[in-house]
C-alpha positions as CSV (number, residue, x, y, z in Angstrom):
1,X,31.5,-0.6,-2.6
2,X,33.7,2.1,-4.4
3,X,32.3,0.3,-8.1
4,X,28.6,0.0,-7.1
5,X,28.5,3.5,-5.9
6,X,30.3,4.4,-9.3
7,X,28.1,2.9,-11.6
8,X,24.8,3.9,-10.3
9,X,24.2,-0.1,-9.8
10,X,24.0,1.0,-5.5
11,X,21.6,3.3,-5.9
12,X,19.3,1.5,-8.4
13,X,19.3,-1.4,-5.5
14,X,18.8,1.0,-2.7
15,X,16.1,3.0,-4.6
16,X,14.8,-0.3,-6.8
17,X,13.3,-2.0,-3.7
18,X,11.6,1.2,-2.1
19,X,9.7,3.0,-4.9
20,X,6.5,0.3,-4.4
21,X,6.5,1.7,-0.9
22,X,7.2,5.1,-1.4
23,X,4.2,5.0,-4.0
24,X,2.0,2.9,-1.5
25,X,2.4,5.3,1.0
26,X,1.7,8.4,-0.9
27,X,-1.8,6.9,-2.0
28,X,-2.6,6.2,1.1
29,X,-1.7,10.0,2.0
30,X,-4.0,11.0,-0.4
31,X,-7.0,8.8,0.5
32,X,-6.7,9.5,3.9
33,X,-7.2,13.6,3.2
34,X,-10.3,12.5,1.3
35,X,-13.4,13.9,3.1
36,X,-15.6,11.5,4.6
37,X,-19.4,11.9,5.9
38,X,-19.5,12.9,9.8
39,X,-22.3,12.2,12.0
40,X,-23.5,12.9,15.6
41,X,-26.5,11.7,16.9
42,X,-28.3,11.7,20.5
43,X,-27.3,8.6,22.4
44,X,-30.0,8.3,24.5
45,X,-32.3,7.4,21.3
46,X,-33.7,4.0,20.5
47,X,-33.1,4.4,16.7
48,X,-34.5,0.2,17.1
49,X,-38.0,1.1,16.8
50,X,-37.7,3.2,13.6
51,X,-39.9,1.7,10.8
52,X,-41.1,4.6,8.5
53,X,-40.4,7.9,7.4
54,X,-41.3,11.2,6.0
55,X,-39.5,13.9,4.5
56,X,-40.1,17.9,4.8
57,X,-40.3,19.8,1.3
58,X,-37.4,22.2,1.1
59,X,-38.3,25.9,1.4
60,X,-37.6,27.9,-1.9
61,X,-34.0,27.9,-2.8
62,X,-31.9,29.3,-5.5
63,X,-30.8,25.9,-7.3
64,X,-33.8,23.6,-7.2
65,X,-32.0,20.9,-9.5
66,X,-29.9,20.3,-6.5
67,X,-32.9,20.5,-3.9
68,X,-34.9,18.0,-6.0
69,X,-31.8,15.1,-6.8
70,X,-30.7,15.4,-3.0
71,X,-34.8,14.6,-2.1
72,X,-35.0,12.2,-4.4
73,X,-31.9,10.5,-3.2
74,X,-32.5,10.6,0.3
75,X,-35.8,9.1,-0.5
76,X,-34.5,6.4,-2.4
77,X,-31.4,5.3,-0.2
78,X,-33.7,5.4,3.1
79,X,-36.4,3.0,1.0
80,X,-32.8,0.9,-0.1
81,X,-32.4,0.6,3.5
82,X,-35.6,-0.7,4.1
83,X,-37.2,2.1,5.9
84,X,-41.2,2.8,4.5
85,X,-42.4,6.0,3.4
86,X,-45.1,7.3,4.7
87,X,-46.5,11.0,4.6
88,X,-48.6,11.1,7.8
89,X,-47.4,9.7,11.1
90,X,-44.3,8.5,10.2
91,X,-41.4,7.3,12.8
92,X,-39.3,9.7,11.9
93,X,-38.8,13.1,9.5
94,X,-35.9,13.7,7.1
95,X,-34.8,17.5,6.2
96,X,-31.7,18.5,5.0
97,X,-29.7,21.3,3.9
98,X,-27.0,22.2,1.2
99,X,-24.4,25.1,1.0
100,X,-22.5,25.5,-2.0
101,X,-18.4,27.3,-1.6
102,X,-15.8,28.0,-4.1
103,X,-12.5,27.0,-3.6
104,X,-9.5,28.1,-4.6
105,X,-7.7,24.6,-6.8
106,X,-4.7,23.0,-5.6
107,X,-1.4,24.8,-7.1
108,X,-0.4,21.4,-8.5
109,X,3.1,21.8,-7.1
110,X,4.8,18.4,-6.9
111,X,8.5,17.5,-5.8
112,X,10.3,14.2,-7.5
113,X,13.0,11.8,-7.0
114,X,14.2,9.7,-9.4
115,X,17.9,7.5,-10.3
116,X,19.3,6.2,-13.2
117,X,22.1,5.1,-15.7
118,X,23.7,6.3,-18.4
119,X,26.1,4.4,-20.2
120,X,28.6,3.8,-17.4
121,X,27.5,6.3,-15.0
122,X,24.5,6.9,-12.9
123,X,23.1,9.4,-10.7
124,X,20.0,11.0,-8.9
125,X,17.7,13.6,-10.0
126,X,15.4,16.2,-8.0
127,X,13.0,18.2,-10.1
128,X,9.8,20.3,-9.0
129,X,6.9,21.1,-11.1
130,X,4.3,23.6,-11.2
131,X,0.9,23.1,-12.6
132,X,-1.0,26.2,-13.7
133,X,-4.4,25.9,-13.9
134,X,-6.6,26.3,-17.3
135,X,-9.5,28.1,-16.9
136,X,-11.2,28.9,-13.8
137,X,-8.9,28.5,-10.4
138,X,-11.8,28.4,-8.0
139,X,-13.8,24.7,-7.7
140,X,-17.0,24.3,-6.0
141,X,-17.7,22.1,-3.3
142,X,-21.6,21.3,-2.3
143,X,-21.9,20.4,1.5
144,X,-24.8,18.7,2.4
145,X,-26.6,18.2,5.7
146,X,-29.2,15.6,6.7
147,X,-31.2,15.4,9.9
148,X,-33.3,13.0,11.2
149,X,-36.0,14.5,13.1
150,X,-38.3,12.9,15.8
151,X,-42.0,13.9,15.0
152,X,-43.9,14.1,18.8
153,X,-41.2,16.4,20.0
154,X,-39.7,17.6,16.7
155,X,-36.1,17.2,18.3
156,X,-33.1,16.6,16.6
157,X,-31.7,12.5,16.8
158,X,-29.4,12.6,14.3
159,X,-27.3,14.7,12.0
160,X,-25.0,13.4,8.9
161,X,-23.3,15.6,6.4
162,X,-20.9,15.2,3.9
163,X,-19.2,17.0,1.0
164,X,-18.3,16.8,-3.1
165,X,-16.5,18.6,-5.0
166,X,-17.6,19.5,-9.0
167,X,-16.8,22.2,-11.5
168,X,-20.1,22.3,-13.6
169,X,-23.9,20.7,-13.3
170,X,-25.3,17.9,-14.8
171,X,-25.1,14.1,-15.0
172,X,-21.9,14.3,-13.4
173,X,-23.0,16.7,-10.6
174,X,-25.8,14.3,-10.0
175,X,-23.8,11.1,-9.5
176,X,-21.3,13.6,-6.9
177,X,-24.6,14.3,-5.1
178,X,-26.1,10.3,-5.5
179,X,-23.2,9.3,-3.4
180,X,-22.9,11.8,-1.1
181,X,-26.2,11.0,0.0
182,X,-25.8,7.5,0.3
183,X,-21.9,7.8,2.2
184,X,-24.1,10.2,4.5
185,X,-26.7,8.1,5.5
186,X,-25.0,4.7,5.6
187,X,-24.3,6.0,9.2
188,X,-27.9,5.9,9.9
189,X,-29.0,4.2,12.0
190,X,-26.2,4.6,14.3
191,X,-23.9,1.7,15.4
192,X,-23.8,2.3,19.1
């Protein structure tokens, strides 16, 4: 045991076999702190008999871009899903709402492990690092908020809402919001 331990060769077993799983589990740290849509919805509904739907126009707002892709995406994932539009008497009214934060970036401090040899000998290596930030430390993040309405007693039936994160507009902003929307209302109807 005394010549393994020596020449590093113990540890580059012990170590050799667990970095897949020390990796594995770390991505699976990090997708499960992902933020995923959240709904709530009244139970008592019979989302069944939904067929059609309408959409209320957003009252003015200071960043229209984003008003207009969200509608237009809510429109389009709802016909996807094979819901009808229709203006007057629909089966049920979309609105939504969107609230845009700044938040502070992530440090980028990260702690690692690591063996090897060298020549003859061998040994194990801690380190830390510290990322700094170039630019701008603050990131936006865009929640948004869907509800599904029912039009005889203008109630609310169901609520989704989800979150991106983004650091400047266009096309890239617009593909964050595009599937937002759709993770968001991929809960709708609601599987009781």
């Amino acid at each position: 045991m005394k010549t393994l331990w020596r020449s590093g060769q113990f540890f580059s077993r012990y170590i050799g076999w667990r970095k897949p799983v020390i990796i594995l589990s770390s991505l699976l740290f990090v997708a499960s702190c992902a933020t995923k849509p959240k709904q709530d919805y009244d139970v008592n509904y019979d989302f069944s008999a939904l067929n059609s739907f309408s959409q209320l126009t957003m009252k003015q707002t200071d960043d229209p871009l984003t008003a207009d892709r969200i509608n237009a995406d809510i429109k389009q994932t709802l016909l996807n899903q094979g819901y009808v539009y229709q203006a007057d008497n629909a089966d049920f009214i979309v609105n939504y709402a969107f609230v845009t934060q700044d938040k502070e970036k992530d440090s980028g401090l990260s702690i690692g492990l690591g063996s090897g040899t060298w020549g003859s000998g061998g040994g194990i290596g801690l380190g830390t690092s510290i990322g700094i930030p170039l630019g701008s430390d603050t990131a936006k993040t865009q929640m948004i908020q869907i509800d599904i309405v029912d039009p005889i007693d203008k109630r609310l039936i169901w609520r989704g809402n989800g979150q991106y994160h983004f650091d400047q507009g266009g096309e890239e902003k617009a593909q964050e919001i595009n599937k937002t929307v759709i993770a968001i209302l991929a809960q709708f109807p609601p599987q009781k």
